[in-house]
N, C-alpha and C positions, 0 to 999 in steps of 0.2 A: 504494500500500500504506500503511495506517495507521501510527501506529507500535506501536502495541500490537501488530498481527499481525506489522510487522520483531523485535520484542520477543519475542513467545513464538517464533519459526521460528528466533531465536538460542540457544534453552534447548536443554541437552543433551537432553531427552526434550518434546518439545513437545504431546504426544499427552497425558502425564502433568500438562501445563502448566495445561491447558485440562480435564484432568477435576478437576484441585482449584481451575480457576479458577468450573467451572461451581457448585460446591459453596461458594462466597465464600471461599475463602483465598485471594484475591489483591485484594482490597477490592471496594465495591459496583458501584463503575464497569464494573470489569471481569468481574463476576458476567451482569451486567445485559447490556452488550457479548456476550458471551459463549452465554450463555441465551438469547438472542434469534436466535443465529446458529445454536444449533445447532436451536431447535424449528425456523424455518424451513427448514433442512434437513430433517429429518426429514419434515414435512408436503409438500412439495415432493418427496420422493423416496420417500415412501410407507412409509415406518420409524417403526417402533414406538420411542419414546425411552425405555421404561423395556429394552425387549430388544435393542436393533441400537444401543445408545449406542457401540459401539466402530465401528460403520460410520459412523454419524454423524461422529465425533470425526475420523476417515481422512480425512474427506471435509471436514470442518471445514479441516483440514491444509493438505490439497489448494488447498481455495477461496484460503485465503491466500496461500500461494506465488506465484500468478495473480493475488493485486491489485495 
């Protein structure tokens, strides 16, 4: 596990972490990190990113946990 993914799975709302991470309030590293994790998801799992971003983000969670 990374540590930015021990980092955000220690935030009280992690789900919250990662939707203002994707949006860059958590700097560009972590934008980047981020946005990249979740289009692969989305393409991989056949989800629309601008309508299923809260399945995506579950599922973002999810993968974490498991690295």
């Amino acid at each position: 596990m990374t540590r930015l993914y021990e980092y955000i799975l220690a935030q009280d709302d992690p789900f919250e972490f990662i939707y203002d991470g994707i949006r860059g309030h958590h700097g560009e590293e972590t934008e980047k990190t981020l946005t990249e994790m979740y289009y692969d998801i989305a393409v991989d799992c056949g989800l629309h990113p601008d309508d299923d971003f809260e399945k995506i983000i579950e599922r973002m969670v999810g993968q974490m946990e498991v690295a």
